[in-house]
N, C-alpha and C positions, 0 to 999 in steps of 0.2 A: 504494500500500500504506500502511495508516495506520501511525502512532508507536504502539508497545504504550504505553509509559510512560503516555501520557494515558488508555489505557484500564486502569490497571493501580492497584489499592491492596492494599495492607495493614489486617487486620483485629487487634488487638492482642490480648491475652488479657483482657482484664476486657469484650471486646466491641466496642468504641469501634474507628469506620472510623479510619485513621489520614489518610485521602484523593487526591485524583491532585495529584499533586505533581511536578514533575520531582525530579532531586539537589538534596540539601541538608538541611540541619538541617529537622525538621518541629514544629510550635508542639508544646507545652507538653512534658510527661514532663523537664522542667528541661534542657532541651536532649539531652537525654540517645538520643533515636529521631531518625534521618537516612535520607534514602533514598540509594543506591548505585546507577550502571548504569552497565555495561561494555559493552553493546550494547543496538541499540532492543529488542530483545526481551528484556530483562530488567530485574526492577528490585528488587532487595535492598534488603533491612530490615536495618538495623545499629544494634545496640543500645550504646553505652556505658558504663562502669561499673554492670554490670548487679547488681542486688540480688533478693532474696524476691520485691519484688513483681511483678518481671518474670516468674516461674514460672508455666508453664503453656503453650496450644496458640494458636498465631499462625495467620493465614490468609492468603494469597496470593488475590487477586481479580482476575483476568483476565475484562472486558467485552468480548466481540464483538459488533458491531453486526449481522451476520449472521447467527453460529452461536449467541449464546448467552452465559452467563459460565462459566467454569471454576473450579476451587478448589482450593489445594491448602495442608494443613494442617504445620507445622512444629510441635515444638514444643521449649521450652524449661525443662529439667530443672537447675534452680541448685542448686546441693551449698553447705551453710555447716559446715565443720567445725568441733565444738564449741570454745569459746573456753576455758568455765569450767565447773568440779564445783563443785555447793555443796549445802550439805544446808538442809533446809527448816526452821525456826524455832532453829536450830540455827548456832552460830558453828565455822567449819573450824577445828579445833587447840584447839578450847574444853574445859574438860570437865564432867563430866554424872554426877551422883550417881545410881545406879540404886538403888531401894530392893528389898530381900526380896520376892521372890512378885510383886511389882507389874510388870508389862509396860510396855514402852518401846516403840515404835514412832519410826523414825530415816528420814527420808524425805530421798534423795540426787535430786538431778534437776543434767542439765547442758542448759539452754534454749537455744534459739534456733538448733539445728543440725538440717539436714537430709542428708540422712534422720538419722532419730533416732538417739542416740548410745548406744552397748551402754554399758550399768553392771554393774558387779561389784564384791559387798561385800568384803573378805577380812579376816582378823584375824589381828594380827602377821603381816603378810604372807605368809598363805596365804590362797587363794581358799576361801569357803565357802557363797559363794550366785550364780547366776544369773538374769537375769529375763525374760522374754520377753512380757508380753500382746499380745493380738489384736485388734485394731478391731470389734466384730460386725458392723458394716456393711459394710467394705469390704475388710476381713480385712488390711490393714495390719499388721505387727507395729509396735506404743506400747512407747518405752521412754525416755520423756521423764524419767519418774523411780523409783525402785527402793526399795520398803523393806523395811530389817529391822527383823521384831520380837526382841527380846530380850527375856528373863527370865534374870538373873543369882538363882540359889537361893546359899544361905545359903552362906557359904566360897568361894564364885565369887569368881574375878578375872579380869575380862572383856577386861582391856589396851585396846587400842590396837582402834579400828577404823575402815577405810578403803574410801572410794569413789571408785571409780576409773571413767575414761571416757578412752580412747586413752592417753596417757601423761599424763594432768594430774589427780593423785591431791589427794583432800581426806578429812583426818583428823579424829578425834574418840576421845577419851581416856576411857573408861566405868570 
C-alpha cells in the first residue's frame, strides 16, 4: 500500500502548489506554511501567524496512481477588526468653520478591517445617520467609509460631530 503523504499536496490560495513534502516547515510564505501528519493518510496544512493575505480557498491534492486525483477545497475567512476611525482630509478633534449656505461634505472611513466596519454619524451624541452601500457586482455590503453632508443655515450651531465604528469614536467640532 503506498504512503499518501508523497502523493499528497496542498494548493494555496493565490494558486501556487505548495508540493509533496513530508512534515515540516515548507520554503518560502516566511516560514510561516508547514505541513502536519498524524497518520499516513493525512497530511494538514498549518498556517502560522496568519494575516489578509492568507484569505481565501486552499486545496487539498490527493494523486492516485490508479484511480485518479481527488480535491478537496478548505477555505480561509480572516476577520481584522477595525483598529482606527479617522475622517478623511480632516484632523479627529480638529475644528472646521462651516460657512452660510455652503455645503460640507465630512468623509469618516475606519480601513483595513474585515469584513467592513458599520459607521454611524451622530451629533452631541445622538445617532443621526446610517450607511449601508452595495457592491453592484457582487452585492457585498461597502462601508469602508460614510459621509455627511452638512449645510449649517444662518443661526445654526452644528456642535460636536462624531464617527463612530465599534467603540472607537473620532470627533470633529463644526
Amino acid at each position: 500500500m503506498p504512503v499518501f503523504s508523497r502523493y499528497s499536496q496542498w494548493r494555496s490560495n493565490t494558486g501556487s502548489l505548495l508540493g509533496f513534502h513530508d512534515v515540516g516547515q515548507l520554503a518560502g510564505h516566511q516560514g510561516r506554511y508547514s505541513y502536519l501528519k498524524y497518520s499516513r493518510e493525512e497530511l494538514h496544512l498549518k498556517i502560522e501567524r496568519v494575516t489578509l493575505e492568507d484569505d481565501g480557498q486552499f486545496e487539498c491534492q490527493m494523486l492516485r496512481p490508479d484511480e485518479g486525483p481527488i480535491r478537496a477545497a478548505a477555505y480561509v475567512n480572516v476577520i481584522v477588526p477595525p483598529k482606527t476611525v479617522l475622517f478623511t482630509n480632516y484632523q479627529s478633534g480638529g475644528i472646521l468653520d462651516v460657512n452660510e449656505d455652503i455645503p460640507l461634505n465630512i468623509t469618516c472611513e475606519a480601513p483595513n478591517a474585515k469584513p467592513e466596519a458599520a459607521l454611524t454619524w451622530r451629533t452631541d451624541h445622538k445617532k443621526v445617520l446610517t450607511c449601508e452601500a452595495v457592491h453592484d457586482d457582487s452585492s457585498t455590503q461597502i462601508r469602508i467609509n460614510l459621509t455627511l453632508n452638512v449645510l449649517c443655515e444662518y443661526g445654526c450651531v452644528c456642535g460636536v460631530v462624531w464617527c463612530d465604528v465599534v467603540d472607537n469614536p473620532a470627533s470633529l467640532l463644526l
